[in-house]
C-alpha positions in Angstrom: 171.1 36.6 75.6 167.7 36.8 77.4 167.7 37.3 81.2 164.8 37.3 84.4 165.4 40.3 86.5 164.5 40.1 90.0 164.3 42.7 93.1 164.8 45.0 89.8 164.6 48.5 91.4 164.7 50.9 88.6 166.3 48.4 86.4 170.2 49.2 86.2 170.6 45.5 84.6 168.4 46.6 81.9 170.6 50.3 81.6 173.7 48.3 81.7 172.9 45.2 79.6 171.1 46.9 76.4 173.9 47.9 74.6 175.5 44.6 74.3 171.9 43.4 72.5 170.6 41.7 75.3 166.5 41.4 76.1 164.7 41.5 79.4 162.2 38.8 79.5 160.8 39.8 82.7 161.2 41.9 85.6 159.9 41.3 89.3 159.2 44.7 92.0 156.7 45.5 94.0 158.0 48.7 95.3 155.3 51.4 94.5 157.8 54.2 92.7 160.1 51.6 90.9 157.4 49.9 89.7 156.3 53.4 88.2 159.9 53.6 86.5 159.8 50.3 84.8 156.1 50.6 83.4 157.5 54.4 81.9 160.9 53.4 80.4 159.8 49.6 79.8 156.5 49.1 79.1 156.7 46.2 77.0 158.8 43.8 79.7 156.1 42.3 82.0 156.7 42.8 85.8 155.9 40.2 87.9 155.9 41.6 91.3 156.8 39.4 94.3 159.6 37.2 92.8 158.6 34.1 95.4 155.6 34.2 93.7 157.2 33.5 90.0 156.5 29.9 88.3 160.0 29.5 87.7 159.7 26.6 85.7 157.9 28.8 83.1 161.0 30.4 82.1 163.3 27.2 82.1 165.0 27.3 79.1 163.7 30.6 78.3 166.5 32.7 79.5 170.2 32.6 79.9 170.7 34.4 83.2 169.2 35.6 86.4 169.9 38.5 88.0 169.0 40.5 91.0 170.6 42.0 94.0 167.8 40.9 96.9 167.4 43.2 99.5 170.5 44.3 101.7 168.8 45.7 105.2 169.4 42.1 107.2 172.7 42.2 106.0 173.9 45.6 106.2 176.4 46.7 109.2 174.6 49.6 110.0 171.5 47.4 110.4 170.3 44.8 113.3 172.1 42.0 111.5 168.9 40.0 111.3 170.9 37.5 108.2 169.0 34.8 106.4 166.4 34.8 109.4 165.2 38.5 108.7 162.2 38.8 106.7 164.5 40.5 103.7 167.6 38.1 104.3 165.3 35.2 103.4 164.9 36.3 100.3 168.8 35.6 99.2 167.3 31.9 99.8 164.2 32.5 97.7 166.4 33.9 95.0 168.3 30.7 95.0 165.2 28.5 94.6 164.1 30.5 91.7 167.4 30.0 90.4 166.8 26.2 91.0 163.6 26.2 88.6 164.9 28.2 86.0 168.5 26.7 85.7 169.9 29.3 83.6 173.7 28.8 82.4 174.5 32.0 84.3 173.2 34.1 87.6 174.5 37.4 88.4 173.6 38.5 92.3 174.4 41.7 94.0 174.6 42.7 97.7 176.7 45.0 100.4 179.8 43.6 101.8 177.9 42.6 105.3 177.0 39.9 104.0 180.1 38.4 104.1 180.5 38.4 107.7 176.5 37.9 108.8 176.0 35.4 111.3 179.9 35.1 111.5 180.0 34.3 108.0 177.8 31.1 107.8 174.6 32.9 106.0 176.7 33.0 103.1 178.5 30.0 103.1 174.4 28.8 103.3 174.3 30.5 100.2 176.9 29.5 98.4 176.3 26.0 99.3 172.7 26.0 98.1 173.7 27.5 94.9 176.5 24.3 94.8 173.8 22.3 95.2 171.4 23.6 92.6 174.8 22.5 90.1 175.8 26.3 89.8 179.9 27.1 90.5 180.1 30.7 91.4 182.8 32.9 91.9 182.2 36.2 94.5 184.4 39.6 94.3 183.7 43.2 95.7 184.0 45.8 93.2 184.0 49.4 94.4 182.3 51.6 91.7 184.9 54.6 91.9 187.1 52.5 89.8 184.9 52.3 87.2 184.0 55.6 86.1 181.8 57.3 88.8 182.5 59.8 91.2 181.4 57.4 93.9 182.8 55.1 96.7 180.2 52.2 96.6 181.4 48.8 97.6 179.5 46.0 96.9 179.7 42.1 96.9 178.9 40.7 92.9 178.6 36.9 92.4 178.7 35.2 89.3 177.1 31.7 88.9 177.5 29.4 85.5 175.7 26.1 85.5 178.4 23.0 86.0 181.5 24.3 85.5 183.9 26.5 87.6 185.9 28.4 84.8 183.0 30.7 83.1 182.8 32.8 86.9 186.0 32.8 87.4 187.1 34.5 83.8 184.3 36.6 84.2 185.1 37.9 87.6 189.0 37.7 87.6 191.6 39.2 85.5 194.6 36.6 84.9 197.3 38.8 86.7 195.0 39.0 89.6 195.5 35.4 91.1 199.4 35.3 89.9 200.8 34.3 93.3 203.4 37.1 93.4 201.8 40.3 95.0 202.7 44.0 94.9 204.4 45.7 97.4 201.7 48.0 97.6 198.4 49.4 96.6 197.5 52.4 94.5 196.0 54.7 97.1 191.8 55.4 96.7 191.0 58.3 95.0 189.6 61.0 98.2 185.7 60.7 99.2 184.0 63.6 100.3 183.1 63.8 104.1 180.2 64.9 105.4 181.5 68.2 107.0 179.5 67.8 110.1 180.9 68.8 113.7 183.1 65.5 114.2 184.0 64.5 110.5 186.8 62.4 110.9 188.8 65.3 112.1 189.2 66.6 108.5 188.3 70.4 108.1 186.4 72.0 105.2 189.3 72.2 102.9 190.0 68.5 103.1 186.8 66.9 102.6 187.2 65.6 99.7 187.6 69.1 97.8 190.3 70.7 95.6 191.5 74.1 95.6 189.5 74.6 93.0 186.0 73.4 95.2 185.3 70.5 92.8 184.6 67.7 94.2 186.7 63.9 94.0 184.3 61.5 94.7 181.3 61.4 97.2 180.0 58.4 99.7 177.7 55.5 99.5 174.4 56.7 98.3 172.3 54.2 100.4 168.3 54.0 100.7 167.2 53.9 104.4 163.6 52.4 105.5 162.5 55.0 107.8 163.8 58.0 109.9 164.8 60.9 108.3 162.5 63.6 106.7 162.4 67.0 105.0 163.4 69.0 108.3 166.7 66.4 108.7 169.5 68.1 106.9 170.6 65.1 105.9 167.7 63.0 105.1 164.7 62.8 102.6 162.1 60.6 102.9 163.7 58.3 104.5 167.3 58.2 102.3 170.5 59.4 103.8 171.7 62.7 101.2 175.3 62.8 100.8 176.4 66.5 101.5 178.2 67.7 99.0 181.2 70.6 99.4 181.1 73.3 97.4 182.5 76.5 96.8 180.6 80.2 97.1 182.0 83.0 95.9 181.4 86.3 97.6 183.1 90.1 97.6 183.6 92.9 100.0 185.5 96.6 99.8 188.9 96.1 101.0 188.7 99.4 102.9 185.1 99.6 104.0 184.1 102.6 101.2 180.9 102.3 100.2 181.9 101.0 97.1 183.1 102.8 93.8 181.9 106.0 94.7 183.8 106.3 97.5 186.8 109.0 98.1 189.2 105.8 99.1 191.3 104.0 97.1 189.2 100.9 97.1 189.9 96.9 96.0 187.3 94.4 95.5 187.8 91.6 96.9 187.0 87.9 95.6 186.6 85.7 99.1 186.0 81.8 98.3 183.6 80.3 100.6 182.9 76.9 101.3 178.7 75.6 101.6 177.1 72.7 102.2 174.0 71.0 100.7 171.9 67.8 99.9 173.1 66.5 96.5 170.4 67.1 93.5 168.1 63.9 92.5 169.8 64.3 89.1 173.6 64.8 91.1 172.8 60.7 92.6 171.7 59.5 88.9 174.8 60.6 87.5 177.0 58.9 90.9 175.3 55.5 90.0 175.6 56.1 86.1 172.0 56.8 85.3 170.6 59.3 82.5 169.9 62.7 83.4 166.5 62.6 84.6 166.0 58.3 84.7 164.0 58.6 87.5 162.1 62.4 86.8 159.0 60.1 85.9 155.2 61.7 86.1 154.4 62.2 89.8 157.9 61.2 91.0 158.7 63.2 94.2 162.4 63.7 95.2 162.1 61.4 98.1 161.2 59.0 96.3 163.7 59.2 93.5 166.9 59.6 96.2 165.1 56.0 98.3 165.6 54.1 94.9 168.4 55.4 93.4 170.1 54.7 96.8 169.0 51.0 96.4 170.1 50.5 93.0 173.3 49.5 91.5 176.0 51.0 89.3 175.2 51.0 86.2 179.1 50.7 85.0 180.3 48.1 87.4 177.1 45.8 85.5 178.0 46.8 82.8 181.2 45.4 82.7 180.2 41.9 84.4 177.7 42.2 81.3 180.5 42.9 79.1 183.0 40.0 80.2 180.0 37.2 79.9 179.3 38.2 76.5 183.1 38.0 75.4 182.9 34.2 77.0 179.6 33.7 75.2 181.5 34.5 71.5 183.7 31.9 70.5 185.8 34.4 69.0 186.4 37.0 71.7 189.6 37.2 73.7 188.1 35.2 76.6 189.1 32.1 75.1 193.2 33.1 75.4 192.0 34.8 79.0 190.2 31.3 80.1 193.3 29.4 79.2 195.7 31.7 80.9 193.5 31.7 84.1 193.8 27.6 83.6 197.3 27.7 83.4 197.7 30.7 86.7 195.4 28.3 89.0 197.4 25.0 88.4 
């Protein structure tokens, strides 16, 4: 399988996809530092920059899928809502055009769960009815990346498009027992996210925020990449991209009695006191909560600021990794997706 990558970041298709034995044709960036990543770990895989630029009829035929998650900022809730009218909205249109001129059998698009509701829910109807007219039938879930093996909660919208027939998305995206009609009678609860521990954290106290008795801790918020504000004097921001804090636990001691320590006449105890701290997660701490390699992003001249903006703007490298892994067992004649597509046939009749 061969695929165009576009709005690639720091590549997570790429991380996600090259186990299964599948090849980047090209990729398309123009941020400054991701470009920098792509020409160190890729260097071989052209990168065409602006992706409205690309001839797309170049690679018509040439690959099998196109994939990108365009820009979020117009879309996110905690932005000004701009939609397919912002200057990065737009570009969720200019990805479907692309798509339009290639015609690969599949597309694979990423964004946050804003998008759903922009412009009261009609930018992305828009979209998916351009991508119905371009032949594709697509099939749109949110997958949160704690369930699939990072200490993370990151929720975000993945759409799956296959050229002229509705079944290949839908087995891809949806497990069989998932659109049975019957429905438990509950949900197993989320596994606990961090806070931030600031003055008014949702009313939940040190020893709550998302940290054992043993100061470990369960799973940490959205890493997100913010255009502006922030700076190395915010304790919460870098260049720009809001830091998670993260609990943890120091330990200190003290004389029970006040002596002045071993020496002393008293009978003394020492005294192990557990602490609770807070700081910024490490660079290599937000690799490892989107599934990155130790040290992905530690390219030459790569400043932290710069490594927290796009590791914030990247995806999780397991949640494409399975989408990856459920096309390719469609794509082989003799993986189990041939019994799944059948059952999914017979659940939707």
């Amino acid at each position: 399988m061969k695929y165009l990558s576009v709005c690639s970041g720091i590549e997570t298709a790429t991380l996600a996809w090259k186990p299964l034995g599948w090849q980047a044709v090209a990729f398309a960036e123009i941020e400054k530092f991701p470009c920098a990543v792509l020409a160190y770990h890729y260097p071989d895989v052209p990168n065409l920059g602006d992706m409205t630029k690309i001839d797309g009829e170049k690679y018509s035929g040439a690959v099998d899928i196109v994939v990108g998650g365009t820009p979020c900022q117009d879309f996110s809730l905690a932005g000004k809502r701009a939609g397919m009218a912002g200057e990065r909205g737009k570009l969720a249109l200019a990805f479907v055009d692309l798509v339009h001129k290639v015609l690969p059998r599949w597309l694979v698009w990423e964004n946050v769960p804003g998008v759903l509701s922009s412009g009261g829910g009609n930018d992305f109807a828009d979209f998916l009815l351009a991508l119905r007219k371009c032949g594709y039938h697509v099939g749109y879930r949110v997958l949160d990346a704690q369930y699939f093996g990072v200490p993370q909660k990151r929720r975000r919208v993945f759409l799956v498009g296959y050229f002229g027939d509705w079944r290949p998305a839908a087995t891809v995206l949806f497990e069989p027992e998932s659109l049975c009609r019957g429905t438990p009678p509950s949900r197993q609860k989320g596994a606990e996210v961090a806070g931030t521990l600031k003055g008014s954290a949702g009313g939940r106290g040190a020893n709550s925020a998302g940290v054992d008795i043993n100061g470990f801790l369960h799973v940490t918020q959205v890493l997100t990449g913010r255009l502006g504000g922030g700076g190395p004097d915010d304790n919460k921001a870098q260049g720009g991209f809001y830091v998670p804090e993260i609990v943890c636990q120091a330990v200190s001691c003290k004389w029970s009695k006040g002596t002045s320590g071993p020496a002393g006449d008293e009978h003394h105890n020492l005294v192990m006191q557990a602490k609770f701290a807070v700081r910024r997660l490490t660079p290599k701490e937000c690799e490892r909560l989107q599934g990155f390699p130790d040290n992905y992003t530690a390219v030459p001249g790569a400043s932290d600021s710069a490594r927290y903006r796009a590791l914030g703007n990247s995806m999780a490298v397991p949640v494409m990794r399975w989408i990856g892994e459920r096309i390719k067992h469609y794509e082989e004649p003799d993986s189990p997706s041939g019994a799944i597509c059948k059952r999914i046939i017979q659940t939707t009749r």
